[in-house]
C-alpha positions as CSV (number, residue, x, y, z in Angstrom):
1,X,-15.1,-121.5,-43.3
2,X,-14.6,-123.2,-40.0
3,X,-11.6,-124.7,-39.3
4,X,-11.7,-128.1,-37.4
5,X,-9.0,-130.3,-35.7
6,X,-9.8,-133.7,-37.2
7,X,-10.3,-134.6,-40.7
8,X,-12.8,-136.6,-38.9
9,X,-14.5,-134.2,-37.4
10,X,-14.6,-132.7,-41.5
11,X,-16.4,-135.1,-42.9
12,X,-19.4,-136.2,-40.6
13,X,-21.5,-133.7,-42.8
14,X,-21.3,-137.0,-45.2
15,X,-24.4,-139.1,-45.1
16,X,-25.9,-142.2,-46.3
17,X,-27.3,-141.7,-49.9
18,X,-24.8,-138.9,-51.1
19,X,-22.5,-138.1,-54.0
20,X,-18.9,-137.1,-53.2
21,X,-16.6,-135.8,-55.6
22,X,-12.9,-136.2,-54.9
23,X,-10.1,-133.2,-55.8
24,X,-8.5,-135.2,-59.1
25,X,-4.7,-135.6,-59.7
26,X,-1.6,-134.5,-57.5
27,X,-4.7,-133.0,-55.6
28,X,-6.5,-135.7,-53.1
29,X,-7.1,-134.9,-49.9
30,X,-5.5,-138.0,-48.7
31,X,-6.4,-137.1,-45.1
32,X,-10.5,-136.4,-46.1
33,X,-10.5,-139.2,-48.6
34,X,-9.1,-142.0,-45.5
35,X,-11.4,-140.5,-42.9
36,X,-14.2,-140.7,-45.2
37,X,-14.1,-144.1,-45.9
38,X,-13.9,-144.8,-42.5
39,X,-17.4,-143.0,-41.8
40,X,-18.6,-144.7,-44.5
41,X,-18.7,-148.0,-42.6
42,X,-21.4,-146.7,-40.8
43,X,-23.3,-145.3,-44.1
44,X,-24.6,-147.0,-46.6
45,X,-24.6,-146.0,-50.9
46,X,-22.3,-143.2,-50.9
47,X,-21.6,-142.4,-54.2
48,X,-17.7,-141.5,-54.8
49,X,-17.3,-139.8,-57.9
50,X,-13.8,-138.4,-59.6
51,X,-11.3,-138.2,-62.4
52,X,-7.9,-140.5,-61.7
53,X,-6.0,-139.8,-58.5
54,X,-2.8,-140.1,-57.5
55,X,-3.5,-141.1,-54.3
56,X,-4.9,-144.5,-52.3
57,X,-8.4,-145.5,-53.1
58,X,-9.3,-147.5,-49.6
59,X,-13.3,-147.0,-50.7
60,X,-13.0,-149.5,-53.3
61,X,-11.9,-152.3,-51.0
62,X,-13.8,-155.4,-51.4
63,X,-15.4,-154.6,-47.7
64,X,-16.7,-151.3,-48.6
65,X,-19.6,-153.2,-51.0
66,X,-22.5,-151.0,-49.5
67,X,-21.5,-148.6,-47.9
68,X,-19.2,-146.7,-51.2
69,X,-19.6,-147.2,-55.1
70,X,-16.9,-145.5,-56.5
71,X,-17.8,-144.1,-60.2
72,X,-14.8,-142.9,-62.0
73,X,-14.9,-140.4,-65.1
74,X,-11.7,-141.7,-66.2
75,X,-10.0,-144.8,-64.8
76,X,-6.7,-144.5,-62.9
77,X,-4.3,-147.6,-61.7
78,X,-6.0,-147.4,-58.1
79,X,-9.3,-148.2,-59.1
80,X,-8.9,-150.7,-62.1
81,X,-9.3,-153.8,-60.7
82,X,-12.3,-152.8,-58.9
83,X,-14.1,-151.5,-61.8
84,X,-12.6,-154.4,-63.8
85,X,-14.8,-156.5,-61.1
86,X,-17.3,-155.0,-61.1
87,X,-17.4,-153.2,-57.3
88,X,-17.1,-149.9,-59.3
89,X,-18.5,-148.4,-62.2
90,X,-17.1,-146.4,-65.1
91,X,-18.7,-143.2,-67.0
92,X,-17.8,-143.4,-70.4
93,X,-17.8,-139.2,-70.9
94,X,-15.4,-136.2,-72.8
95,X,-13.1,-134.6,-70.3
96,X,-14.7,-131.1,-71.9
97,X,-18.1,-132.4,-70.6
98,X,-17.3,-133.4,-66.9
99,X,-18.2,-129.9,-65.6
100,X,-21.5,-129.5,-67.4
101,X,-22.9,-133.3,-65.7
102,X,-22.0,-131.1,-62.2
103,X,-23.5,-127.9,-63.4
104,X,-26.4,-129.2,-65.2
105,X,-27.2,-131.6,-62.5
106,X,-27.0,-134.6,-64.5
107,X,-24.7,-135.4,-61.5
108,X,-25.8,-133.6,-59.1
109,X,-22.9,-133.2,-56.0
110,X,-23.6,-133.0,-52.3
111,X,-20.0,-132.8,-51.2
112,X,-16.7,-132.0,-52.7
113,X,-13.8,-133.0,-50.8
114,X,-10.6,-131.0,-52.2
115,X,-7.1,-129.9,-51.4
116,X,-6.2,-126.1,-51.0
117,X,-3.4,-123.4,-50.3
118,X,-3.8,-121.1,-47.6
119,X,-6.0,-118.2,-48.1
120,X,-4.3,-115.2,-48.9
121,X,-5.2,-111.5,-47.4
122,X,-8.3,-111.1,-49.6
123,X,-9.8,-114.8,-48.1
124,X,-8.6,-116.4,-51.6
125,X,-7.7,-120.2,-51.1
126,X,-6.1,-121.8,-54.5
127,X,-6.5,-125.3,-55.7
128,X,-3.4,-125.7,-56.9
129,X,-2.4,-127.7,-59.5
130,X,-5.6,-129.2,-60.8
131,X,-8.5,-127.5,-61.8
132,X,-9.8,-129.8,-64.5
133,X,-13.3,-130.8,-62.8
134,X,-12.7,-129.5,-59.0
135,X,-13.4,-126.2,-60.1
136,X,-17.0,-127.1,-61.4
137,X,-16.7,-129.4,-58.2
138,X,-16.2,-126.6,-55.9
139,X,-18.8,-124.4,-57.4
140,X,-22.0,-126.5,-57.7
141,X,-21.6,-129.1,-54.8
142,X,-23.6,-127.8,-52.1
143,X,-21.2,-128.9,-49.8
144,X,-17.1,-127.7,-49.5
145,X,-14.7,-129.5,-47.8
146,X,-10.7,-128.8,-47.8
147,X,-7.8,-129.9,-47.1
148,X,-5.7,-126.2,-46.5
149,X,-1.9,-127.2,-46.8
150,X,0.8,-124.8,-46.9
151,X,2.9,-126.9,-49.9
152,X,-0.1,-126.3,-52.2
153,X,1.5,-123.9,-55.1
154,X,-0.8,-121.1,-55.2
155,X,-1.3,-121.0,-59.0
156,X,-2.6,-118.5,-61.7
157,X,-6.1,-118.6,-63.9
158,X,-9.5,-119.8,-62.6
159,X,-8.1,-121.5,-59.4
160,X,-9.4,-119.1,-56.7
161,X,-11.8,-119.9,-53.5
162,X,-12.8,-117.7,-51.3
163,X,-13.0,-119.2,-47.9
164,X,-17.0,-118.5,-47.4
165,X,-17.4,-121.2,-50.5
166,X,-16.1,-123.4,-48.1
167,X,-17.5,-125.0,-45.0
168,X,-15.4,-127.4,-43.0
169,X,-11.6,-127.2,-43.6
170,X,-8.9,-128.8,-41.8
171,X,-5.1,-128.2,-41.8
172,X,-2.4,-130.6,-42.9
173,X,1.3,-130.1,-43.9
174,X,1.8,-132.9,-46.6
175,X,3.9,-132.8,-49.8
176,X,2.5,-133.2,-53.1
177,X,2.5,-137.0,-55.1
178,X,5.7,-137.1,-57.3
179,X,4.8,-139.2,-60.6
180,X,8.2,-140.2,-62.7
181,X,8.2,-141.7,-66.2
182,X,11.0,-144.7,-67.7
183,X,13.2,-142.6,-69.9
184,X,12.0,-143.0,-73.3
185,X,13.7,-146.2,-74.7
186,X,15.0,-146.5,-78.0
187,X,11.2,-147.0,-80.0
188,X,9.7,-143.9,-78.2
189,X,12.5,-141.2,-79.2
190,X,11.6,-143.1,-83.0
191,X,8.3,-142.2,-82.5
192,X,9.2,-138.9,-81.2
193,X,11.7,-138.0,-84.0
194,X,9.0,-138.8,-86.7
195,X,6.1,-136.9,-84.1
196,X,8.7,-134.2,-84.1
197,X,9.3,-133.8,-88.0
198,X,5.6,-133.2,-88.5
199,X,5.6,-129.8,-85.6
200,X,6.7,-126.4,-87.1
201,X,8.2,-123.6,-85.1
202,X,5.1,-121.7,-83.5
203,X,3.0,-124.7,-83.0
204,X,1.1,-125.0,-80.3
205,X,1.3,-128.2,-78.0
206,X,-0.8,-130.8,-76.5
207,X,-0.1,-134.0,-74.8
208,X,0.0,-136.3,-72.3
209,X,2.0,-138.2,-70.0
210,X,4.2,-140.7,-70.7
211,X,7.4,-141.5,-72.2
212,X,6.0,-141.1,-75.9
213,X,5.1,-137.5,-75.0
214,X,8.4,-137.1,-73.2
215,X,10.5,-138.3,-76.9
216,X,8.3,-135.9,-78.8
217,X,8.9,-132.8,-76.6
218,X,12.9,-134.0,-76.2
219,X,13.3,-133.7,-80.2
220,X,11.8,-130.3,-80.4
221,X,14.1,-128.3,-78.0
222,X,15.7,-126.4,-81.4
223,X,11.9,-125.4,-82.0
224,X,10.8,-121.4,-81.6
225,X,7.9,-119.5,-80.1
226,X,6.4,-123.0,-79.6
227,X,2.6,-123.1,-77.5
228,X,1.3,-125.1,-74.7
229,X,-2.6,-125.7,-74.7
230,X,-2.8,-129.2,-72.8
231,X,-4.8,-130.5,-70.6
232,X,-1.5,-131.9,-68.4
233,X,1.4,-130.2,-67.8
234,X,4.4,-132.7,-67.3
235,X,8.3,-131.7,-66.6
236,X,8.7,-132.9,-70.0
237,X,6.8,-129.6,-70.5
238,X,8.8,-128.3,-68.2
239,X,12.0,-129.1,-69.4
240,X,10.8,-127.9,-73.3
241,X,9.6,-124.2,-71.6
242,X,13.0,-124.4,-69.8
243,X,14.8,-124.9,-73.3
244,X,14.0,-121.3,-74.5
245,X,11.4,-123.5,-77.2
246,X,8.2,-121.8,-75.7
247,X,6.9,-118.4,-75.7
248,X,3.7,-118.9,-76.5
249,X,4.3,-116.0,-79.1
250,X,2.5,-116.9,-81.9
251,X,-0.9,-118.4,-80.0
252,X,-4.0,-117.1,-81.0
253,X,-5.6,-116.9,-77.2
254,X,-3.7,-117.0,-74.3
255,X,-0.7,-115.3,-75.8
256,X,2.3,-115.7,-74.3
257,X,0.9,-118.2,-71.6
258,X,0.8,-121.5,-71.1
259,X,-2.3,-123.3,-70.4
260,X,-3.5,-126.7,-68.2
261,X,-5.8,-128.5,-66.5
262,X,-3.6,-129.9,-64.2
263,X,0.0,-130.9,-63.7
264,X,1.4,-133.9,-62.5
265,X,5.0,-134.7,-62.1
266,X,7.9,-133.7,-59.9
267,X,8.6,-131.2,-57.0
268,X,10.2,-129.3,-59.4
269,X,7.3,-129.0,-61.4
270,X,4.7,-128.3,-58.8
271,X,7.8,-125.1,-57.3
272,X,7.6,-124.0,-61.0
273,X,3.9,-123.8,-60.8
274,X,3.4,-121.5,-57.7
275,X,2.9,-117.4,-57.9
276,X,3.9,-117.9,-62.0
277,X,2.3,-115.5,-64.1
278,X,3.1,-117.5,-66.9
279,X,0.9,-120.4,-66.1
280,X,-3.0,-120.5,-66.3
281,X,-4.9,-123.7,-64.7
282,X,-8.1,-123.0,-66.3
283,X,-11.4,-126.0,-66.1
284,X,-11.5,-128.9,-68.5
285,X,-14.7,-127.4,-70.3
286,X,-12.5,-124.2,-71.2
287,X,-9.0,-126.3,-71.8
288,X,-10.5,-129.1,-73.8
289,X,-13.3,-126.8,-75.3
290,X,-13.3,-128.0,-79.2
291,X,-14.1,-125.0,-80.3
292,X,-11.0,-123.4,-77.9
293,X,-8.7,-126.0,-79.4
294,X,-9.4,-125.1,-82.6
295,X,-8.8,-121.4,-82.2
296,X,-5.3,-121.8,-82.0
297,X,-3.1,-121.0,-84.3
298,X,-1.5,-124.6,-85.5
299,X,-2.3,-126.7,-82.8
300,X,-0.8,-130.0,-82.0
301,X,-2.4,-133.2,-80.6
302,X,-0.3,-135.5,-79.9
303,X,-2.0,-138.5,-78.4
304,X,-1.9,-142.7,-77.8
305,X,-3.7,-145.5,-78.0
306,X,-3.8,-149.2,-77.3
307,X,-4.8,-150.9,-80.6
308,X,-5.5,-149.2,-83.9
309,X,-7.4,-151.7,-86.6
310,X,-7.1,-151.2,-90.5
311,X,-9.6,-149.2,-90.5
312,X,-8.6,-146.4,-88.6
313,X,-10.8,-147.3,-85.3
314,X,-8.7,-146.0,-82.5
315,X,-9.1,-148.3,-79.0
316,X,-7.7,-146.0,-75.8
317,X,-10.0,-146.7,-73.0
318,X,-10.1,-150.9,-72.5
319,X,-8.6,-154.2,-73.5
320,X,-11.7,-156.1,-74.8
321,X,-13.8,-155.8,-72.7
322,X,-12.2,-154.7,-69.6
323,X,-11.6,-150.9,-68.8
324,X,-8.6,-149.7,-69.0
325,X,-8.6,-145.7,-68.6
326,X,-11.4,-143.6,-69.8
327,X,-11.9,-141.4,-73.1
328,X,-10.8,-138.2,-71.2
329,X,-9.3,-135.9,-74.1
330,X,-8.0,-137.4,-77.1
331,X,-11.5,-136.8,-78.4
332,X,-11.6,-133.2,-77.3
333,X,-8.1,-132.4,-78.9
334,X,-8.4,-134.6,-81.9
335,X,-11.3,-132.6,-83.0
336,X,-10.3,-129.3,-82.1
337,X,-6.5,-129.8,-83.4
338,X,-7.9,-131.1,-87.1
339,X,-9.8,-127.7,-87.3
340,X,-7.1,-125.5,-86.3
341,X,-5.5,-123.2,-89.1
342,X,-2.1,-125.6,-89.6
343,X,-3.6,-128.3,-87.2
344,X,-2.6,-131.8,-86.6
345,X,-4.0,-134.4,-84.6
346,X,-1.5,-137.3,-83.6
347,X,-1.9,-140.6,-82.5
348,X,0.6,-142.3,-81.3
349,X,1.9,-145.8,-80.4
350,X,4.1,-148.9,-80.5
351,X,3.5,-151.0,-83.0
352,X,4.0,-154.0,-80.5
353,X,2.6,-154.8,-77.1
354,X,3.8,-158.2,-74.6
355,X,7.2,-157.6,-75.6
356,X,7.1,-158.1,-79.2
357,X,4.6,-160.3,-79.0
358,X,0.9,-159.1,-80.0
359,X,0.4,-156.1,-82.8
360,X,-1.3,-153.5,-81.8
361,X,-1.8,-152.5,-85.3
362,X,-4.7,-155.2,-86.0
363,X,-7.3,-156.9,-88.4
364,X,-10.3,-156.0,-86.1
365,X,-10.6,-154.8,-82.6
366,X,-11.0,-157.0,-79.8
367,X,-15.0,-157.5,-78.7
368,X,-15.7,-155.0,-76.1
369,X,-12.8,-152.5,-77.5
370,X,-13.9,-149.0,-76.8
371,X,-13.2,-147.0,-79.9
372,X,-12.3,-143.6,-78.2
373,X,-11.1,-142.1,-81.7
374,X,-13.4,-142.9,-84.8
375,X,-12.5,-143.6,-88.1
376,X,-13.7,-140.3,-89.2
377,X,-11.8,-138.7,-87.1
378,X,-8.5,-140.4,-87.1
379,X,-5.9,-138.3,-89.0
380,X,-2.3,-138.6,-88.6
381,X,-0.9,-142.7,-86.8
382,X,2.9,-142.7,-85.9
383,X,4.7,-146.1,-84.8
384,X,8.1,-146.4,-84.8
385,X,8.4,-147.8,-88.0
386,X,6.6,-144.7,-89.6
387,X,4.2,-141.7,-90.2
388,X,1.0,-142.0,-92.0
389,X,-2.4,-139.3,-92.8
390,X,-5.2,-141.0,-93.4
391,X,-7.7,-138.1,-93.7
392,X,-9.8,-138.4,-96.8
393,X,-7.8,-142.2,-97.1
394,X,-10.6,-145.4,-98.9
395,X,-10.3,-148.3,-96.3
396,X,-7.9,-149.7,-98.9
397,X,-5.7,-147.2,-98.9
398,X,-5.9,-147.1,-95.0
399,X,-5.1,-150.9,-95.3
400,X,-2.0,-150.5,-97.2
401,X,-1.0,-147.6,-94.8
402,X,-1.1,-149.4,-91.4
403,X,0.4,-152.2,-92.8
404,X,3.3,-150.1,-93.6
405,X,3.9,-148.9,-90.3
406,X,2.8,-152.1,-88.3
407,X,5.9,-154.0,-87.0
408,X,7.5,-156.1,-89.9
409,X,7.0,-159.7,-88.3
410,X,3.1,-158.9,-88.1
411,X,2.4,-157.5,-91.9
412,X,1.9,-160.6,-94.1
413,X,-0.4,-161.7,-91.7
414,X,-2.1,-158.1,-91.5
415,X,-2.1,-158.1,-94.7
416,X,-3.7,-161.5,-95.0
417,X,-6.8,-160.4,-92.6
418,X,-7.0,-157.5,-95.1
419,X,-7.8,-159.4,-97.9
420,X,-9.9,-161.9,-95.5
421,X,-11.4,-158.6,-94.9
422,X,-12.2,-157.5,-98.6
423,X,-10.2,-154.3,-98.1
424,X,-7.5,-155.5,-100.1
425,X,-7.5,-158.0,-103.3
């Protein structure tokens, strides 16, 4: 590793024609990421590849047309409108898969640009708290740059680089991204009491981010030896592990241990993370590994969704036709979890959207919609307004199911479309 004085100075190994992944998460290298867009006015086709950051996205800037394409694996706020215009595109691809397009050479990597801790006695660097696809990053790209910054938790599992992996690495001193939710309102902790009634004590948990997930984990504080198997760990996590509701006792791998991808969330969070035995941030082809998911012992997957049709077709990733996020790992979870001795596989939502004003309980999708979560798969839909299974469930019964739990001003006319439909006479 040579350590340089400029994150200028780290990046002019970039060149015209290359593919550049970027550290995912809490994790930029905000420093790298800025000084590579600026080299990039002088390049032309660099191909910027990565999951959602929490961090600014200057390459997608209308001005950048030729010189960066960004191509996200999942699609974050800082990079929607451009892919929704078209000056960036979108791989449609399972979080559990990302690794194998780097390994494989599907999508072959000539630089990975991440975000370290310092190394410690034995020359170990840590990525701190995301893993997901940087670790896969780190260890096929033929090229490693880093950010090393002291405020980077030095965190447990498959997170370790040793400093000859990496090539060009330039010191900054830069806290973490904080990312806070709304309180859940008065429909989410609904949804979360009725999430809540379907968990048994020694479960084990995943979920995302958001204040659904937040309702679900506040209602199951009084739970015991409860798991944690997610892809994200939140301080709503945080604040269940802190509850006494977590040992990880009754998990089938992993005992006693929680494990992530990545975390995202507070200081606190990201303090809790660093030197904690407790913790393991292992890849997203391990954490989201169906067959992984499904060897615990009654796992949990409680996930969202934008629109759900009578059907059971599960929308996640767009509105229409414009891209909205990415299929990242309901699919992974809501496989695995199904499988699982005790499993369940949530999906969870509003039944509104617009303020009362649109359904997302609907006849048919929208044209374009992305269904993320098939009708086959589809098991248990929560909405405020109820709690239905509809494994081994006719279309008709299916029908009549969603109905029940759509909002009460939309059902006649759901019900309606059902019958225009044929599912229902």
């Amino acid at each position: 590793m040579r350590i340089v004085s400029s994150p200028e100075e780290a990046v002019a190994p970039i060149e015209s024609g290359q593919r550049v992944y970027l550290h995912e998460a809490a994790m930029a290298p905000v420093s790298l990421l800025t000084a590579m867009t600026e080299r990039a006015r002088a390049l032309r086709d660099v191909e910027v590849v990565h999951l959602h950051t929490n961090a600014p996205a200057p390459y997608v800037a209308p001005d950048m047309a030729g010189h960066v394409r960004h191509n996200a694996l999942f699609v974050g706020a800082n990079v929607r409108e451009a892919v929704q215009s078209g000056r960036a595109d979108f791989t449609p691809v399972f979080l559990s898969e990302v690794p194998s397009l780097f390994r494989d050479g599907t999508l072959p990597l000539d630089v990975a640009m991440v975000q370290v801790s310092p190394p410690n006695r034995h020359g170990f660097c840590r990525l701190g708290v995301s893993v997901a696809c940087a670790r896969a990053a780190v260890d096929h790209a033929r090229i490693v740059i880093a950010e090393i910054n002291d405020r980077v938790p030095r965190t447990d599992g498959n997170s370790a680089v040793h400093v000859d992996r990496i090539a060009l690495a330039v010191h900054v001193d830069r806290p973490l991204p904080e990312h806070h939710d709304e309180p859940p309102g008065a429909v989410e902790r609904a949804i979360g009491a009725l999430v809540s009634a379907q968990i048994p004590d020694g479960a084990t948990l995943q979920m995302g981010i958001g204040s659904i997930p937040d309702a679900v984990l506040d209602a199951l504080h009084s739970r015991s030896d409860l798991g944690i198997h997610t892809e994200m760990f939140s301080d709503g996590v945080l604040r269940l592990v802190k509850s006494g509701a977590v040992t990880g006792a009754c998990k089938t791998r992993f005992k006693n241990r929680v494990v992530t991808s990545f975390a995202m969330g507070s200081r606190e969070l990201y303090e809790h993370c660093d030197h904690n035995a407790s913790i393991e941030f292992h890849p997203s082809d391990v954490v989201n590994d169906a067959v992984e998911i499904a060897s615990q012992h009654a796992m949990m997957a409680i996930n969202s969704a934008i629109a759900i049709d009578l059907t059971g077709q599960v929308c996640a990733d767009s509105i229409g036709d414009r891209i909205w996020s990415g299929i990242g790992g309901q699919m992974d979870f809501v496989r695995g979890a199904v499988q699982s001795p005790g499993g369940k596989a949530f999906i969870a939502l509003p039944s509104t959207a617009k303020n009362g004003t649109l359904s997302r309980i609907v006849p048919r999708l929208s044209p374009g919609s992305g269904v993320v979560t098939t009708r086959g798969h589809v098991q248990w839909v929560v909405t405020e307004h109820g709690a239905v299974n509809l494994r081994g469930r006719s279309l008709r019964e299916r029908a009549e199911m969603l109905i029940s739990i759509a909002h009460p001003d939309f059902r006649a006319e759901l019900r309606a479309a059902a019958v225009e439909r044929k599912l229902l006479v």
